[in-house]
PANU-428085 format. One record per residue (C-alpha): residue number from 1; residue in three letters; chain; x, y, z. Coordinates in nm, 4 decimals. Example, Ala and Ser with C-alpha at 12.3 -4.5 7.8 and 13.67 -1.06 7.14 Angstrom:
% PANU-428085
+-----+------+-----+----------+----------+----------+
: seq : type : mol :       xx :       yy :       zz :
+-----+------+-----+----------+----------+----------+
:   1 :  Ala :   A :   1.2300 :  -0.4500 :   0.7800 :
:   2 :  Ser :   A :   1.3670 :  -0.1060 :   0.7140 :
+-----+------+-----+----------+----------+----------+
This chain:
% PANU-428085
+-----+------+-----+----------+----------+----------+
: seq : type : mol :       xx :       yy :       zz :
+-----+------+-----+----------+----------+----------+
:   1 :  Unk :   A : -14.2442 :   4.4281 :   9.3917 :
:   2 :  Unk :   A : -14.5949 :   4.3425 :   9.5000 :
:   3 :  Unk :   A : -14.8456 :   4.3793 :   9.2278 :
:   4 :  Unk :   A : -15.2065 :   4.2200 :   9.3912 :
:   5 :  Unk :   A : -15.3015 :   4.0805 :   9.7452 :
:   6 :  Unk :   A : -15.6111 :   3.8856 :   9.7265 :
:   7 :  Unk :   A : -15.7736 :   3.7024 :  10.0227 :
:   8 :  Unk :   A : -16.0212 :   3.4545 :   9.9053 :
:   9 :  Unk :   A : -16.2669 :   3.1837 :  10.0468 :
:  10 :  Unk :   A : -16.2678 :   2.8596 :   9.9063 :
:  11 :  Unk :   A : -16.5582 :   2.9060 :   9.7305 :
:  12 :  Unk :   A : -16.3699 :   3.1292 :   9.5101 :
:  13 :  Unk :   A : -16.5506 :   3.4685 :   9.6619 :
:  14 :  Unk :   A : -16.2966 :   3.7478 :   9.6881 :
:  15 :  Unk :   A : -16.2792 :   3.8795 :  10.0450 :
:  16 :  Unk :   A : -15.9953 :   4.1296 :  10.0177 :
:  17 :  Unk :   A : -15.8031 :   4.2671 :   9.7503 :
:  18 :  Unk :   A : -15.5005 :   4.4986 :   9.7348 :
:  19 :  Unk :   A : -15.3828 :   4.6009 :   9.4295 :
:  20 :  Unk :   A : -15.0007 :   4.8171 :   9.4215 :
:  21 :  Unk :   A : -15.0471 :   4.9279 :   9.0336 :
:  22 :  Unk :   A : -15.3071 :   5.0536 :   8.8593 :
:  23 :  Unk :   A : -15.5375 :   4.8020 :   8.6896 :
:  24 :  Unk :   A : -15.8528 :   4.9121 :   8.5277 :
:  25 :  Unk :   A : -16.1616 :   4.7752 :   8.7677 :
:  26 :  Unk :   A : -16.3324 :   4.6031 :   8.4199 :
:  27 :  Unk :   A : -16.0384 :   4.3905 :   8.4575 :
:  28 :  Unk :   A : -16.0023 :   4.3173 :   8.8210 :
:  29 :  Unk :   A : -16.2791 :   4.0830 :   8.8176 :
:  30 :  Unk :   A : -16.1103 :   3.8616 :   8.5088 :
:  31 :  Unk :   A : -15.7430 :   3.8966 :   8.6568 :
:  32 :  Unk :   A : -15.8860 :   3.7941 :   8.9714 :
:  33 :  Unk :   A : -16.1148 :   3.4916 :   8.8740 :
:  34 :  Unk :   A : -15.8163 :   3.3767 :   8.6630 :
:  35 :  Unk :   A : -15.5606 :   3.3478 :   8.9441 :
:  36 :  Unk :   A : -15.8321 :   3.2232 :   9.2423 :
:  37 :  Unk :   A : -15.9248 :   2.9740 :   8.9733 :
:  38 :  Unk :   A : -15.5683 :   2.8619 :   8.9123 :
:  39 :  Unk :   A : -15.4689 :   2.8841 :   9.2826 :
:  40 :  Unk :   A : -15.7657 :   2.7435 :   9.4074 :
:  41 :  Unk :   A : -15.7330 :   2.3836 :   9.1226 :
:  42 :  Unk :   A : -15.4223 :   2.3139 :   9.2368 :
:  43 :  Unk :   A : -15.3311 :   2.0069 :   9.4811 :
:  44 :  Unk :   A : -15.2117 :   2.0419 :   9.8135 :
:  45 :  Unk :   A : -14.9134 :   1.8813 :   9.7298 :
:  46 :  Unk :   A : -14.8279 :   2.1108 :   9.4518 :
:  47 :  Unk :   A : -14.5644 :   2.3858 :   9.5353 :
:  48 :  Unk :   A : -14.7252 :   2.7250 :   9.6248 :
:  49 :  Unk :   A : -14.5270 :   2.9358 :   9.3379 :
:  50 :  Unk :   A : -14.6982 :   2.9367 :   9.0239 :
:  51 :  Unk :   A : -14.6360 :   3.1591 :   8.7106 :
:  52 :  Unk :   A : -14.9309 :   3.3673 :   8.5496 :
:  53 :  Unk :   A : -14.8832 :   3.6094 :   8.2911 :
:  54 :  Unk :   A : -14.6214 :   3.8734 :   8.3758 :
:  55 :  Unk :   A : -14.7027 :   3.8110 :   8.7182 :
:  56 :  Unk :   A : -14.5302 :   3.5414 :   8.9956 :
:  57 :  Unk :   A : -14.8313 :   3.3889 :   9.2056 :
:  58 :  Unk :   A : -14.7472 :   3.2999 :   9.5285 :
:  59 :  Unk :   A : -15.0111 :   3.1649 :   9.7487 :
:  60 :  Unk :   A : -15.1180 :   2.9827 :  10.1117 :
:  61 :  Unk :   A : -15.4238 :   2.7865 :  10.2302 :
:  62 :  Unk :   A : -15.5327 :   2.8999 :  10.5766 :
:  63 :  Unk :   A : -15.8621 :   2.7195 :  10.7106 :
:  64 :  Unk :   A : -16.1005 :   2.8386 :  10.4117 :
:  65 :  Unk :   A : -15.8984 :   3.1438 :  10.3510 :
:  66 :  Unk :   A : -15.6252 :   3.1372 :  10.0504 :
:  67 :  Unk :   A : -15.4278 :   3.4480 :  10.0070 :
:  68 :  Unk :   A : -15.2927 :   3.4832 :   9.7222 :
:  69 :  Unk :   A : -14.9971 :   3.7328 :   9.6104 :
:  70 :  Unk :   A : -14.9145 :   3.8646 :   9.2705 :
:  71 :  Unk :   A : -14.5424 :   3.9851 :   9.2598 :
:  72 :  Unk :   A : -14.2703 :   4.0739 :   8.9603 :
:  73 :  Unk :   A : -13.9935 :   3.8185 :   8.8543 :
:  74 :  Unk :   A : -13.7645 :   3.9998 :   9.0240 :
:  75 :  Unk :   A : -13.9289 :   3.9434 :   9.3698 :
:  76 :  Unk :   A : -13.8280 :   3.6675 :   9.6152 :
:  77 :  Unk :   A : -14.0653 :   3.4268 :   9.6323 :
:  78 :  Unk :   A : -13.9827 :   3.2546 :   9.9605 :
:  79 :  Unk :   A : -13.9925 :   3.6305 :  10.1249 :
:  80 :  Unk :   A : -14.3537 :   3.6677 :  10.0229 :
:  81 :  Unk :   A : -14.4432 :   3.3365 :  10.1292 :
:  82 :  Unk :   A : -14.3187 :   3.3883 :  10.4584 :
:  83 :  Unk :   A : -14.4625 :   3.7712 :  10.4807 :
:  84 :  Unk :   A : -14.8020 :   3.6227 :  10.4129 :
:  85 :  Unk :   A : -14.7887 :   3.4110 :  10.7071 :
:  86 :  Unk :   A : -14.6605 :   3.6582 :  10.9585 :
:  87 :  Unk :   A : -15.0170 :   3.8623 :  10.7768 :
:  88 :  Unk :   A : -15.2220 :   3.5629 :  10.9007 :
:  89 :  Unk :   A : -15.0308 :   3.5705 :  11.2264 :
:  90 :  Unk :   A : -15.0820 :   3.9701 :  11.2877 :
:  91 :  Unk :   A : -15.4683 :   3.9089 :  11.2093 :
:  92 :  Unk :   A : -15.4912 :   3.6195 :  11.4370 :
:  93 :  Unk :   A : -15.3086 :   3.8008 :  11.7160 :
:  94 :  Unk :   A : -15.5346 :   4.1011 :  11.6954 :
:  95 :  Unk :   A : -15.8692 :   3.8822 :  11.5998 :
:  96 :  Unk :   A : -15.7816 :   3.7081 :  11.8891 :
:  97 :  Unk :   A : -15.8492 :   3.9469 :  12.1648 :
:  98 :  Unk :   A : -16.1712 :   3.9274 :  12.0387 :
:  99 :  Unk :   A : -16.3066 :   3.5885 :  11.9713 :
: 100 :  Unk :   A : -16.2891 :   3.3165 :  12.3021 :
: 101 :  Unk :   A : -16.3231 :   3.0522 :  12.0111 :
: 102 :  Unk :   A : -16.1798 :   3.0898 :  11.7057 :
: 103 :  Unk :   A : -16.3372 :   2.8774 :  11.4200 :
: 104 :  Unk :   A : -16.2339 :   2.8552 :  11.0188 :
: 105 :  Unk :   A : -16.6208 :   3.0417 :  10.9760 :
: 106 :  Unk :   A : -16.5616 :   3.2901 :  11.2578 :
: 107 :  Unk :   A : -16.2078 :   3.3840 :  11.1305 :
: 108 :  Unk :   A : -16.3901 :   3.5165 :  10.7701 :
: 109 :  Unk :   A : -16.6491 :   3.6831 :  10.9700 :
: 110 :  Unk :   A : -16.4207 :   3.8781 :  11.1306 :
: 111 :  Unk :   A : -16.2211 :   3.9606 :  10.8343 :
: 112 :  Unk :   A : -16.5458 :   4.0157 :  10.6538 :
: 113 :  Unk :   A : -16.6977 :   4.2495 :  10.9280 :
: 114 :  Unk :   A : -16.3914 :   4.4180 :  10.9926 :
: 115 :  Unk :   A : -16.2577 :   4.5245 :  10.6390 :
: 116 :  Unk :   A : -16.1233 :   4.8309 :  10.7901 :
: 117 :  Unk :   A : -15.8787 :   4.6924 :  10.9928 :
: 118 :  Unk :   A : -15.7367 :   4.4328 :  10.7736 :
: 119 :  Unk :   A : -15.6828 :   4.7411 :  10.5601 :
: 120 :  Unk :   A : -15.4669 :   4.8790 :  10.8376 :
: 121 :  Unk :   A : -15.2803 :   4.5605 :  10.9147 :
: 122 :  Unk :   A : -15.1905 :   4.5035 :  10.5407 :
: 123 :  Unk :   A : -15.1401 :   4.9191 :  10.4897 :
: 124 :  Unk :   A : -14.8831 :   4.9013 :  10.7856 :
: 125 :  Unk :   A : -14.6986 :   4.6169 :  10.6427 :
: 126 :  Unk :   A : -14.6964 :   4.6823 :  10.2872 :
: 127 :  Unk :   A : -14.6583 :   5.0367 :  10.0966 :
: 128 :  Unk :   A : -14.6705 :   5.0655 :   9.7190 :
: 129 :  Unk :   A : -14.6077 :   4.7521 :   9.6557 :
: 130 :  Unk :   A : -14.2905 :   4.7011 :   9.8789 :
: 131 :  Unk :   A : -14.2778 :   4.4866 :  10.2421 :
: 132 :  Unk :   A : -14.1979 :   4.8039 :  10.5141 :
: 133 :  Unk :   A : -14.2860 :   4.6661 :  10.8352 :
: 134 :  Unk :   A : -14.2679 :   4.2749 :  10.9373 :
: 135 :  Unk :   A : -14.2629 :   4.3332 :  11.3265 :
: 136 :  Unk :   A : -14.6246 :   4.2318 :  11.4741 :
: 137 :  Unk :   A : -14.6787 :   4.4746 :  11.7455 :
: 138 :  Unk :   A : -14.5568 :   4.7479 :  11.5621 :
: 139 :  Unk :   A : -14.7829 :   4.6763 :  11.2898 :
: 140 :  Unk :   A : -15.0871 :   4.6335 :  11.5485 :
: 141 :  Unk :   A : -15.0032 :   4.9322 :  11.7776 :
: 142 :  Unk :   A : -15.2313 :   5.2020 :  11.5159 :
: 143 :  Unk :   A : -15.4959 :   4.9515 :  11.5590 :
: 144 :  Unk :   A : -15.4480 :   4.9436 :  11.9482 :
: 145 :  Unk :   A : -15.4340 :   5.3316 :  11.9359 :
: 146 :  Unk :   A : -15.7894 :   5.3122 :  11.7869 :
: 147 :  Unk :   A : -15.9245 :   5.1013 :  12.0017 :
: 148 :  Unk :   A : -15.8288 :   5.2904 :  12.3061 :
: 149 :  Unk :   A : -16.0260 :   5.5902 :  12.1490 :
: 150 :  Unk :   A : -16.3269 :   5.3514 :  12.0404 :
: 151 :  Unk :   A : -16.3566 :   5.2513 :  12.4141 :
: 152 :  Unk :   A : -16.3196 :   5.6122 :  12.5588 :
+-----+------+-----+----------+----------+----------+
């Protein structure tokens, strides 16, 4: 089961997070400068799984983006790691359509401006803490659906 989905920069600054159980928000902060620290120290030729407290960490670098996972022992790791990277896929297909030139800096922008539908994308593709959707145009067609309204 998924426990956490952060999305940090590499600065350490929390753009996103997710979390599937309940943790009290006086601890968020801690929980989540623990892992980003821990995730963020480690070498690029370290392997991506990394064991935390009763959690599994699995994370990814993406341009200046990291997102980082918190799952059970139970959990597959390889499964996350792969469902993370059809997430940055989803989000670059739809961010896309938007930007002619996509940069590292633009890519948080648009995250960071459009909080909402990140939300969405990771809402369609994860629900209480288990994967439910991995196809990408069935996780993007609500967004579509918006749009079209948006523009009428």
């Amino acid at each position: 089961m998924i426990k956490f989905f952060l999305m940090v920069n590499k600065q350490g600054q929390t753009r996103l997070s997710k979390y599937y159980e309940n943790v009290d928000i006086s601890k968020r902060a801690a929980l989540e400068a623990d892992v980003v620290k821990g995730c963020l120290s480690r070498r690029k030729d370290e392997c991506s799984f990394v064991e935390y407290k009763d959690y599994k960490l699995v994370y990814r670098q993406y341009a200046a983006l990291y997102i980082v996972v918190g799952i059970t022992d139970t959990e597959n790791e390889l499964s996350i790691y792969e469902l993370v990277h059809n997430f940055i896929e989803v989000l670059d297909k739809y961010f896309s359509r938007v930007v002619i030139y996509p940069s590292p800096i633009q890519s948080e922008l648009d995250i960071m401006f459009n909080l909402d539908k990140v939300h969405i994308i990771l809402d369609e593709m994860i629900l209480n803490g288990h994967v439910v959707e991995t196809n990408k145009n069935r996780i993007l067609a609500p967004l579509l659906v918006l749009d079209k309204m948006v523009e009428s």
